[in-house]
C-alpha positions in Angstrom: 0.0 0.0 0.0 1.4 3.3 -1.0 0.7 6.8 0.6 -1.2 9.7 -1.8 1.4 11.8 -2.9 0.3 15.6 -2.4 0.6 19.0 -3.6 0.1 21.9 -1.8 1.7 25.1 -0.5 2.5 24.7 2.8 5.1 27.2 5.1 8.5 25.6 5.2 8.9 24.7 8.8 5.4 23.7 8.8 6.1 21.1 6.0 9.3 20.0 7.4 7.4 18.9 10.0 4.4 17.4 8.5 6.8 15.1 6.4 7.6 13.7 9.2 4.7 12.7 10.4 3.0 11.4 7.6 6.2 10.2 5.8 4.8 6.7 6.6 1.5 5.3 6.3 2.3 2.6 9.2 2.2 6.5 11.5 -2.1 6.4 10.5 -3.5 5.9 13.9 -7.4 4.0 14.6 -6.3 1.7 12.0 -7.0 4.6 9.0 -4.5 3.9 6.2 -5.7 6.7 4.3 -6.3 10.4 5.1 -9.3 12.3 4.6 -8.0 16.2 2.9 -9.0 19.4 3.4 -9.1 22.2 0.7 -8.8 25.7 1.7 -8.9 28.4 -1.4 -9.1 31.5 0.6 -10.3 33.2 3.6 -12.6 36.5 3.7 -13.7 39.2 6.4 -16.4 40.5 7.2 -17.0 43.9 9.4 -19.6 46.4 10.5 -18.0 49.1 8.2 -19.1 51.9 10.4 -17.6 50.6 14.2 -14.5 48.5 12.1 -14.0 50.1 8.8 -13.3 48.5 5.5 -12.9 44.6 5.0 -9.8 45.1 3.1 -7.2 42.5 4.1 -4.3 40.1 3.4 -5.5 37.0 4.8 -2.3 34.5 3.5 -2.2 31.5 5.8 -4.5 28.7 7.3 -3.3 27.4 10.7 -5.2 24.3 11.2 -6.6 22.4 14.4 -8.2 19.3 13.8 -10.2 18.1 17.1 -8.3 21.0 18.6 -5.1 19.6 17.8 -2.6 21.6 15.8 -2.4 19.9 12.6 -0.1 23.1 10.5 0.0 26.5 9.0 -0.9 26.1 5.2 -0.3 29.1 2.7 -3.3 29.5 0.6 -4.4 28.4 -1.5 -3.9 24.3 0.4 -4.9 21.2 0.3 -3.7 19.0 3.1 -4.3 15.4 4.5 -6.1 14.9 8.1 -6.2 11.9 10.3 -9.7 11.9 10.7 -12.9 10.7 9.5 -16.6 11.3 10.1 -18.1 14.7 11.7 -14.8 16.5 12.9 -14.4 19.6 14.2 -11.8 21.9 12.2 -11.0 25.1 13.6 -8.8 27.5 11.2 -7.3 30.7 12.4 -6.5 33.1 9.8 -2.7 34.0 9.4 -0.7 37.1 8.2 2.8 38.2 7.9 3.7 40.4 10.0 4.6 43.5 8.6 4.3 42.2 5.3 7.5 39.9 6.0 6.8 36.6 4.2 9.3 35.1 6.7 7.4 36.3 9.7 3.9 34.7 9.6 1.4 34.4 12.2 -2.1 34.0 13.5 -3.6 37.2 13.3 -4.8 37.8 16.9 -7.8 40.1 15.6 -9.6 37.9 13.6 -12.0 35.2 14.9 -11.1 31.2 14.2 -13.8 29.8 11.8 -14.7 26.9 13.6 -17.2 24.4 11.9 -18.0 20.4 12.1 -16.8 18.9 8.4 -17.7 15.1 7.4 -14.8 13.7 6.7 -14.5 10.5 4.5 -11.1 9.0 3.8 -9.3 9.3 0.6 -11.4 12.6 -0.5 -10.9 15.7 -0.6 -13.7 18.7 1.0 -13.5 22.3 -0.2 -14.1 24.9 2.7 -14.9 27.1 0.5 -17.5 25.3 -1.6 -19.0 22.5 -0.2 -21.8 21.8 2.0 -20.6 21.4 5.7 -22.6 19.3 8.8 -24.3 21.9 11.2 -26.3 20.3 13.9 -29.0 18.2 11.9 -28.3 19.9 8.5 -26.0 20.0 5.5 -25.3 23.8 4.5 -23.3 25.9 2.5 -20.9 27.5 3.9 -17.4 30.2 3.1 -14.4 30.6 4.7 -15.0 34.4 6.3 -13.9 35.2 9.3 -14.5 38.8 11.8 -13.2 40.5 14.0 -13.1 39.9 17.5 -15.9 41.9 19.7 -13.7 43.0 22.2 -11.3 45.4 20.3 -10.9 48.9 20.4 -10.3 50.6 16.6 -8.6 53.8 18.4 -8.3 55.6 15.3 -9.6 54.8 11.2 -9.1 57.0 8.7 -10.8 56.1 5.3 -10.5 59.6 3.2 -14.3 59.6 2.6 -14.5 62.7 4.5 -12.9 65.7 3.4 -11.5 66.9 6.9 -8.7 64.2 7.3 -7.4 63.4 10.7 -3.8 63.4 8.8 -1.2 66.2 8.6 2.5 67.5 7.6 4.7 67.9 10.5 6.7 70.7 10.8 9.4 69.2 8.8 7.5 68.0 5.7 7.2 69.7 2.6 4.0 68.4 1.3 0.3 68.0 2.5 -1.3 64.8 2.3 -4.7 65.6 0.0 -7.5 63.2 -1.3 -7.0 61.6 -4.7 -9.5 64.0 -6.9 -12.3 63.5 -8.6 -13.9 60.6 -7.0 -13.9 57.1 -8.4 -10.1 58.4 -9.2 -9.0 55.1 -11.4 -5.7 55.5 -8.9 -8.0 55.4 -5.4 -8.6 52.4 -3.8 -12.5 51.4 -5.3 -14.9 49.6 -3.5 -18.6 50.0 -2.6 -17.7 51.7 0.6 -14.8 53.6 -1.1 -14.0 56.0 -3.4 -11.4 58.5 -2.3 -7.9 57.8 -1.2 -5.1 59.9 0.7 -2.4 61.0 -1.7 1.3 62.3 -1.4 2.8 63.7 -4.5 7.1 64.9 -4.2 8.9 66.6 -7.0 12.8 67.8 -6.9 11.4 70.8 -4.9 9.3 68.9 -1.9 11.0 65.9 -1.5 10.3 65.3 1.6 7.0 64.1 3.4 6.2 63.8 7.1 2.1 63.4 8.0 0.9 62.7 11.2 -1.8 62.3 13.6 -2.7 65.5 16.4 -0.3 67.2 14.5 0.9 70.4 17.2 -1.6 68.7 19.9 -0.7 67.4 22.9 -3.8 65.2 22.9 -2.2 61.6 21.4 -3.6 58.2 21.7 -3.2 56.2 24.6 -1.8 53.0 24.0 -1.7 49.8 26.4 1.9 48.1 26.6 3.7 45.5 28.9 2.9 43.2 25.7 -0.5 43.9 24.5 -0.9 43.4 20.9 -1.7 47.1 19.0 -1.4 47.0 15.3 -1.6 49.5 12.2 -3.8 48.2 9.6 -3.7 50.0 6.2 -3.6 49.7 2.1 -1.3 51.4 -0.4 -0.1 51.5 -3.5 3.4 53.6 -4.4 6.5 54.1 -6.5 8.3 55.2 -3.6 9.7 54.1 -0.7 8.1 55.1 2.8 8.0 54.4 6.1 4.9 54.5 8.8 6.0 53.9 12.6 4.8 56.4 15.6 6.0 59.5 17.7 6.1 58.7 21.2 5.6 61.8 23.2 7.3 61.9 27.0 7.4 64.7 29.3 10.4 66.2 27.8 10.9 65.4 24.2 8.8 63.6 21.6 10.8 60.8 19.9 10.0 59.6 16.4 10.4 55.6 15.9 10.2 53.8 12.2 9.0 50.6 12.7 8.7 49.4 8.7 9.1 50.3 5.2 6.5 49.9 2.2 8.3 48.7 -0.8 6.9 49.9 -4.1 3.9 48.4 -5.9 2.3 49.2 -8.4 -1.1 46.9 -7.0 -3.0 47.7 -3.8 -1.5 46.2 -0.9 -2.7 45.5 2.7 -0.1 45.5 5.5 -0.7 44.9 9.1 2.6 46.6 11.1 3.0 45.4 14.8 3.6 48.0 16.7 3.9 45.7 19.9 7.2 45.5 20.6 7.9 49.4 20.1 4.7 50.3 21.9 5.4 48.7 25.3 9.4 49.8 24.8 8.5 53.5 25.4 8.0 52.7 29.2 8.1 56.9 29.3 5.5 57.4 27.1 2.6 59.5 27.6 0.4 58.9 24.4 1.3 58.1 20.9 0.9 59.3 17.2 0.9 57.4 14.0 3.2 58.7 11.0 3.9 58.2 7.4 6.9 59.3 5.8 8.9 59.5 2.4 11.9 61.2 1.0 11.5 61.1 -3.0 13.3 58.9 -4.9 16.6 60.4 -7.6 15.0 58.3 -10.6 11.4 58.9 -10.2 9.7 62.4 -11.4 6.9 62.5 -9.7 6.9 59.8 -7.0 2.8 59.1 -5.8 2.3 57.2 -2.4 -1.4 56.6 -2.1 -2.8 54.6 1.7 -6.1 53.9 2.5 -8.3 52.2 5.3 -6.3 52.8 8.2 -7.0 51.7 11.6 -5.0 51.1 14.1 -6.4 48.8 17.2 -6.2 47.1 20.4 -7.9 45.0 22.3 -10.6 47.3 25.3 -8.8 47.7 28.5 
């Protein structure tokens, strides 16, 4: 008896490790020689857009409990065998990278685990994402789409629907940050709930941008630390280099701190930047302001950085 040979995407230590553990069929506990598989296209969110703004996001990984035992983290799109048969519980929590590093992946602790009972049958294969799933008594369709967890705190979104932005230039920038113009721009980020999009342009003469939130206030927001998870949620699309990060402001200075670069693309993007670690670092800290910054590139013109949908969030205190 031979093992099905399988393809699918699968993150590297991940598959190192699930090699080893179904390298040999004699491994099959409950006397199953063959595995049931699970096929997992993609993942979706959901959100109230007015409490948690857009449902833009980068949802790249599947980690997978199978009868709440860890089974892997899958890269979408995956197919992958299970040890199981029958009605099982599979519980997936959506993964990220964090900061938009494909080496640093993760769980994103935001988003709710999709948790449903799947009939398993050995040797085939079920599609999350299409097929109808055991619920109680019934057989129903069902999609992988996940939510937001109810006890978070968006502390600040910005979506550039509204013409007063809560964005703008330091004292050292040269430029504003404006709204792409006219609306349903080809260049803004387009949705239903979208149609404008926050734009920095730099030339020879401004070439150098620095926006921010409570710009000249001493009103920031007030961030929990010792270790609680705050991240910056946001999409862009640029042909410039920038960097977003915070100012931390202390009783006698206020200290600007980069936490991560956008590369250029010339596609929308989402990015979620952990601003953990720095967060709870600033032991000093009295509140905290979000910035995004560029200095223009020598062989581009007319350099255009374009973000949209931010929020940045914790979980309620």
């Amino acid at each position: 008896m031979s093992c099905k040979i399988l393809r699918f995407s699968v993150l590297t230590f991940v598959f190192l490790f699930t090699a080893f553990l179904f390298g040999s069929c004699q491994k099959f506990s409950d006397d199953q020689t063959v595995p049931a598989y699970i096929r997992i296209d993609s993942i979706s969110l959901s959100t109230n857009y007015e409490e948690q703004g857009a449902p833009s996001h980068n949802i790249t990984d599947a980690w997978v409990y199978i009868n709440n035992e860890s089974v892997g983290a899958y890269e979408l799109p995956a197919v992958f065998p299970v040890l199981a048969k029958g009605i099982t519980s599979v519980r997936i929590d959506p993964g990220i990278k964090l900061n938009g590093i494909a080496a640093l992946r993760s769980p994103y602790p935001f988003y709710k685990p999709i948790i449903q009972d799947v009939d398993l049958v050995e040797g085939e294969e079920v599609n999350l994402n299409k097929d109808t799933l055991f619920m109680g008594d019934d057989y129903v369709l069902y999609t992988m789409m996940t939510t937001y967890y109810d006890n978070l705190k968006f502390v600040w979104m910005e979506d550039f629907e509204d013409p007063s932005l809560s964005l703008d230039s330091t004292s050292k920038s040269l430029i504003d940050i404006t709204r792409t113009e006219p609306a349903n721009s080809p260049e803004a980020f387009l949705a239903s709930y979208s149609k404008y999009s926050g734009l920095m342009v730099l030339n020879e003469e401004k070439y150098l941008v620095d926006v921010a939130t409570n710009v000249g206030n001493d009103d920031g927001f007030v961030l929990p630390q010792v270790g609680e998870f705050v991240f910056l949620e946001f999409d862009f699309k640029n042909d410039n280099y920038f960097t977003t990060g915070f100012y931390a402001r202390e009783l006698s200075q206020i200290i600007q701190h980069p936490v991560t670069n956008m590369n250029p693309s010339s596609e929308w993007k989402k990015i979620y930047v952990n601003l953990t670690p720095g967060v709870s670092a600033q032991v000093g800290a009295i509140d905290f302001n979000i910035f995004f910054g560029a200095l223009k590139e020598f062989s581009i013109d007319e350099p255009r950085i374009l973000i949209d949908n931010i929020k940045l969030i914790h979980r309620k205190q």
